[in-house]
C-alpha positions as CSV (number, residue, x, y, z in Angstrom):
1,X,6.5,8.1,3.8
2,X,6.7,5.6,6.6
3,X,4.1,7.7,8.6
4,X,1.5,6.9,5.9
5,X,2.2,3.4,5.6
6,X,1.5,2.7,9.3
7,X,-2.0,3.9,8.7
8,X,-3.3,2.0,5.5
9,X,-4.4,-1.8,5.2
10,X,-7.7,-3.6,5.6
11,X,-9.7,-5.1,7.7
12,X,-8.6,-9.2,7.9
13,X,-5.8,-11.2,9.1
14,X,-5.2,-13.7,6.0
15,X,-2.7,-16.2,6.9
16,X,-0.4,-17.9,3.7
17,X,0.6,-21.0,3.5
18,X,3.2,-21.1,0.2
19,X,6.1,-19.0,-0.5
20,X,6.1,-16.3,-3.0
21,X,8.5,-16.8,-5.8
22,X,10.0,-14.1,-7.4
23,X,9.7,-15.3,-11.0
24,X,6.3,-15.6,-10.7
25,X,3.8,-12.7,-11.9
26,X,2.8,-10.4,-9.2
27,X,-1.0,-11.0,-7.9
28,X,-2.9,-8.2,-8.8
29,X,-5.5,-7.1,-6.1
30,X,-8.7,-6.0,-6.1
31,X,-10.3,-3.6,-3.4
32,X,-13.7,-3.5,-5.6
33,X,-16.8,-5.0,-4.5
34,X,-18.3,-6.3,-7.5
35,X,-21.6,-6.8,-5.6
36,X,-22.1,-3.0,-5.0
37,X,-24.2,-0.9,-7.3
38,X,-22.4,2.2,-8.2
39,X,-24.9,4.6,-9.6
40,X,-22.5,7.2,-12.1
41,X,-23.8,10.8,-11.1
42,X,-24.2,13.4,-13.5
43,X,-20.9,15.8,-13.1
44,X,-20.9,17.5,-16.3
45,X,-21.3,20.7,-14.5
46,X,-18.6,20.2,-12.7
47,X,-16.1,23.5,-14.5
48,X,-13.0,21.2,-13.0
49,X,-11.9,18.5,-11.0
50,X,-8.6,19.6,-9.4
51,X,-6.9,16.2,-7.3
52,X,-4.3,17.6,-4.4
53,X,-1.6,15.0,-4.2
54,X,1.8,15.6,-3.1
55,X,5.5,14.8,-4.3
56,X,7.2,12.7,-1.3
57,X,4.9,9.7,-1.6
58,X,7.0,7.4,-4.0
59,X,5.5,5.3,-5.8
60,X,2.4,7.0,-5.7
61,X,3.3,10.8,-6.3
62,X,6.7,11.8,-6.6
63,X,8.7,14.1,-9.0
64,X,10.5,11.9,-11.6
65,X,14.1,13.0,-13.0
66,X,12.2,15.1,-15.7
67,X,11.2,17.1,-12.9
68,X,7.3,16.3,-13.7
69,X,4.9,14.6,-11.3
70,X,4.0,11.0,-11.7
71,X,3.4,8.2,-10.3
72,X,0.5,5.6,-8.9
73,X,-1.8,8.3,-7.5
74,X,-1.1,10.5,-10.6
75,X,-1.8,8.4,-13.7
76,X,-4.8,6.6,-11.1
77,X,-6.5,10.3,-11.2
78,X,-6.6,10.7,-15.1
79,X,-8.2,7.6,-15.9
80,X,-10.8,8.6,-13.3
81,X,-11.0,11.9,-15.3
82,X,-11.5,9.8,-18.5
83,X,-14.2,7.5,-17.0
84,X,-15.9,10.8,-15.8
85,X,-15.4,12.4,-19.1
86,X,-13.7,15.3,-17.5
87,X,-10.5,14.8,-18.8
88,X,-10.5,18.8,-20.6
89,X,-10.9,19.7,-17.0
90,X,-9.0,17.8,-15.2
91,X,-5.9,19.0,-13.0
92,X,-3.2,18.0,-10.6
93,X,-1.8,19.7,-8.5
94,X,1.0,19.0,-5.6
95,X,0.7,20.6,-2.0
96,X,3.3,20.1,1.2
97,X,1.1,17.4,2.8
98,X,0.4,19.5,6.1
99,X,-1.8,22.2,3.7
100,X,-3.8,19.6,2.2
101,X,-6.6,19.3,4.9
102,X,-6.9,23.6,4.7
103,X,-6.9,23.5,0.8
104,X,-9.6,20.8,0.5
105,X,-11.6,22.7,3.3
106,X,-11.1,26.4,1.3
107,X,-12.1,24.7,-2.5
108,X,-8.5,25.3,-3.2
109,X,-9.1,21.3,-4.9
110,X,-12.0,18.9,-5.3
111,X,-10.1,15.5,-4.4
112,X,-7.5,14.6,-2.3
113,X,-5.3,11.9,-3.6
114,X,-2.2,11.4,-1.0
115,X,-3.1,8.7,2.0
116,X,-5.2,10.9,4.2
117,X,-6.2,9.2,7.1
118,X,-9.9,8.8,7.7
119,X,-10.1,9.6,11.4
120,X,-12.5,11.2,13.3
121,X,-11.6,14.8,13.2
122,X,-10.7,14.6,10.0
123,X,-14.4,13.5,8.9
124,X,-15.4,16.4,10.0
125,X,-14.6,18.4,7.0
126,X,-14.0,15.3,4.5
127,X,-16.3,12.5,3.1
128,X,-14.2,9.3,1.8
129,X,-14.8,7.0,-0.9
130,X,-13.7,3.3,-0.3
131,X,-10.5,2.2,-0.4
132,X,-8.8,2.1,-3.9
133,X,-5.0,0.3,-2.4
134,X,-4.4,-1.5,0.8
135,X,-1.1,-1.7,2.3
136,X,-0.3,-5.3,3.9
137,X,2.1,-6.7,6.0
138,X,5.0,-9.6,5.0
139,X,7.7,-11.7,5.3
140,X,11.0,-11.9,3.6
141,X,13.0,-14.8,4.0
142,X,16.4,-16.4,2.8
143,X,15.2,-18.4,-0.4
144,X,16.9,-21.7,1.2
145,X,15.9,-20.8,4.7
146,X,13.4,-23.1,6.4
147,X,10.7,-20.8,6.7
148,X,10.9,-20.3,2.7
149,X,10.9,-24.3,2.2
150,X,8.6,-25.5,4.8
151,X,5.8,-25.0,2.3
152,X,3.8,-28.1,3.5
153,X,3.0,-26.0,6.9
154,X,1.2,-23.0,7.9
155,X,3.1,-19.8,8.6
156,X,2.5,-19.7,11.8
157,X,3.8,-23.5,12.3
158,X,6.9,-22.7,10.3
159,X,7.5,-19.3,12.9
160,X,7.4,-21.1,16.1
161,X,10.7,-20.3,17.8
162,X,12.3,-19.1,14.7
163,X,13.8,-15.3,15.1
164,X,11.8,-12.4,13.4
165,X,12.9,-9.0,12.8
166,X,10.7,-6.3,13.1
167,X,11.3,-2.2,13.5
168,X,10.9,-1.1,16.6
169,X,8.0,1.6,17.2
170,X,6.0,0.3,14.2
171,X,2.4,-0.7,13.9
172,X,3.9,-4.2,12.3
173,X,6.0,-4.9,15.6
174,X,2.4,-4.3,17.5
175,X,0.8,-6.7,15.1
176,X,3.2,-9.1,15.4
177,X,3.6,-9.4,19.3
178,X,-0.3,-10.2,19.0
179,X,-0.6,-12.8,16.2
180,X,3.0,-14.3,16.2
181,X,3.2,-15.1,19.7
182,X,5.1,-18.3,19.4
183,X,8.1,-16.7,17.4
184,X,11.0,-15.1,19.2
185,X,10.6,-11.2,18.3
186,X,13.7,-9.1,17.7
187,X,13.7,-5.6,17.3
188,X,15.5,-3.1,15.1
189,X,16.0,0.8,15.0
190,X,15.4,0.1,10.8
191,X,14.1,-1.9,8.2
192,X,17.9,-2.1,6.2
193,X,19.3,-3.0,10.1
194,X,16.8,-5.8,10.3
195,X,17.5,-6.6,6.6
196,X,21.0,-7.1,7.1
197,X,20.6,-9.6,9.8
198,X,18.6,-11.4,7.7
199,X,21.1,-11.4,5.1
200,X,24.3,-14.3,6.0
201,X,27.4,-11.7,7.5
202,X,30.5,-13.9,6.3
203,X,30.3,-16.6,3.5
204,X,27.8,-19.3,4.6
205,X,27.8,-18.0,7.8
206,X,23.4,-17.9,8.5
207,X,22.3,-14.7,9.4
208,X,20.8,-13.3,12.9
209,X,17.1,-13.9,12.4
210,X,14.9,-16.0,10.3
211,X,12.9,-13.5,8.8
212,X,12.0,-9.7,9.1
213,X,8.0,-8.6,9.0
214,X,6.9,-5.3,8.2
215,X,5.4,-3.0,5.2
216,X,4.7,-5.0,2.2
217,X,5.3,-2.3,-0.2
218,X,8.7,-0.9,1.5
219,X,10.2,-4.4,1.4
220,X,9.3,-5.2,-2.1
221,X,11.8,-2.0,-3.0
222,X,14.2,-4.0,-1.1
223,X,13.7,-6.8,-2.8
224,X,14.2,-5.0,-5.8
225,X,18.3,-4.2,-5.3
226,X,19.7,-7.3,-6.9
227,X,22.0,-8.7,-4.0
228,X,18.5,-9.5,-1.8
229,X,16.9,-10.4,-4.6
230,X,19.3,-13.2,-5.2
231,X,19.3,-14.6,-1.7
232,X,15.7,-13.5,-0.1
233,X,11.7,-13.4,-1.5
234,X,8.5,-13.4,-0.1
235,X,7.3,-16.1,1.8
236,X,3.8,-16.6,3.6
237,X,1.0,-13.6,3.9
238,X,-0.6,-11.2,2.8
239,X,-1.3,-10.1,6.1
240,X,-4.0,-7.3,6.7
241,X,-5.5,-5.5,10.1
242,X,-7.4,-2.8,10.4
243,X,-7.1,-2.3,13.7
244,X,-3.2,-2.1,13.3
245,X,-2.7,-1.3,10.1
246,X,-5.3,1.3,9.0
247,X,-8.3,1.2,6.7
248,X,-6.6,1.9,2.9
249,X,-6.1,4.1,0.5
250,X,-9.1,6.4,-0.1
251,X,-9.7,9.8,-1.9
252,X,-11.3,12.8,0.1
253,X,-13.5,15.0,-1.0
254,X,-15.5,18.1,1.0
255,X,-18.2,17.1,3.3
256,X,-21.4,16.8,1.6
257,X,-20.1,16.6,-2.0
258,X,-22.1,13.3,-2.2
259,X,-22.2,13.2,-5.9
260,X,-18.6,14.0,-6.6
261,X,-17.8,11.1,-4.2
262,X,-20.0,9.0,-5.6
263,X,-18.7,9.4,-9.3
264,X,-15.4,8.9,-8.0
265,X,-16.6,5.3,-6.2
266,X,-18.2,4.7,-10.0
267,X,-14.7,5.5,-12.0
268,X,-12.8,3.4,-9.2
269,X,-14.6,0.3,-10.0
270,X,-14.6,1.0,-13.8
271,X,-10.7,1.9,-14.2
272,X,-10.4,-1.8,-11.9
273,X,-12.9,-3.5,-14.4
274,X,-11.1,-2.2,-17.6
275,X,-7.6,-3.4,-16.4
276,X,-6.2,-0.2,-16.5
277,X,-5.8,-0.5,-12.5
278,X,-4.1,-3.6,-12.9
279,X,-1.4,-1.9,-15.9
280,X,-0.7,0.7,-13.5
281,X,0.3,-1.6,-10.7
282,X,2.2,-4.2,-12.7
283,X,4.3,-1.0,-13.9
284,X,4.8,0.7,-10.2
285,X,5.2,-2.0,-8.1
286,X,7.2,-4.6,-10.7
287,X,7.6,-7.0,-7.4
288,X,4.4,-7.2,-6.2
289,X,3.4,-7.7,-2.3
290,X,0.2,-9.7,-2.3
């Protein structure tokens, strides 16, 4: 999973300035341009639209204890169907994600629906819609820490000289040596290692570093687990890079199908615009990261 995550996010660097709270209702985002005219194509010739996703991609596709698959991704690609009125024909199927660039290529599926990366060589075969999700990059910090009440300040005021965790190797360590040059950096062979030095080790006692930056989404399953929840939140961010962090969520389709990626564009926007986009991601991600 953690090799997807390193490629997805957008294109800004937005800097927060007040801590989340936990109690508070997640933001919803929105990755629909409101300003663009979607044309919806004709696809009722279309005899099926089969979406490849796979099952190790939790919360977006994974296999739940009913052993059926579900998730984000899933339940995303049926109310596209239902915009598209292709519902009757509409399938899902899961593939190991090291076939799903040879399966799109040989027809074996229309879409693909699993965090492909839009590189070069990859655009080759695949055209892209735009991106549906974006992945960003956050703080935790102890809820009575300084960095979560020093609210009146910018982020980057409240880091300087304070300790930050990060994992080692990671896009988000990279990010961070660039943008957060006036906090001390620590690294960490894992998120739960930089996590626990977070967390205080005996009693009172105040933990090792300040804060610990990485993937939004990751964290917010750490935050999640009751005992962090209770001592640690959100604070600052989102924080967004395309040029560490990857370009988003988007669904492939063959090269040339211009009117199937089109549609899909068009059902995007509507599924946003009807608020089924934002029931699906109150329900998968209950703490949200923006």
């Amino acid at each position: 999973m953690l090799r997807r995550f390193l490629s997805l996010a957008l294109l800004a660097v937005l800097t927060g300035f007040a801590p989340v709270a936990m109690a508070q209702e997640p933001v919803v985002p929105g990755f629909q341009d409101p300003n663009v005219r979607l044309v919806r194509p004709n696809l009722s010739d279309r005899t099926r639209l089969r979406f490849l996703t796979v099952t190790d991609f939790p919360p977006f596709a994974f296999i739940d204890s009913r052993n059926r698959l579900t998730g984000f991704n899933v339940d995303l690609a049926r109310e596209i169907c239902a915009v598209l009125n292709l519902l009757d024909r509409c399938q899902i199927q899961a593939l190991p994600f090291a076939e799903l660039d040879a399966a799109l290529s040989a027809g074996y599926g229309e879409a693909v629906m699993a965090g492909l990366p839009p590189n070069v060589e990859r655009r080759k075969s695949a055209d892209f819609t735009r991106p549906y999700f974006r992945l960003p990059a956050r703080f935790v910090a102890l809820n009575d820490g300084a960095l979560a009440q020093r609210s009146d300040v910018t982020m980057i005021e409240r880091l300087a000289g304070q300790v930050v965790g990060l994992v080692d190797g990671t896009a988000h360590a990279a990010f961070a040596r660039t943008y957060f040059d006036d906090a001390r950096l620590r690294l960490f062979p894992t998120q739960d290692e930089a996590l626990a030095a977070l967390s205080a080790k005996d009693g009172e006692e105040r933990g090792e570093v300040a804060a610990v930056f990485g993937d939004g989404l990751s964290l917010s399953f750490a935050l999640q687990q009751r005992e962090m929840a209770q001592r640690a939140s959100f604070v600052g961010g989102p924080y967004l890079s395309g040029t560490y962090l990857g370009q988003g969520l988007s669904i492939a389709v063959a090269r040339g199908d211009d009117d199937l990626r089109d549609g899909l564009d068009y059902a995007l926007r509507s599924v946003k615009q009807s608020g089924k986009f934002d029931e699906l991601y109150l329900r998968y991600f209950p703490i949200g990261f923006y």
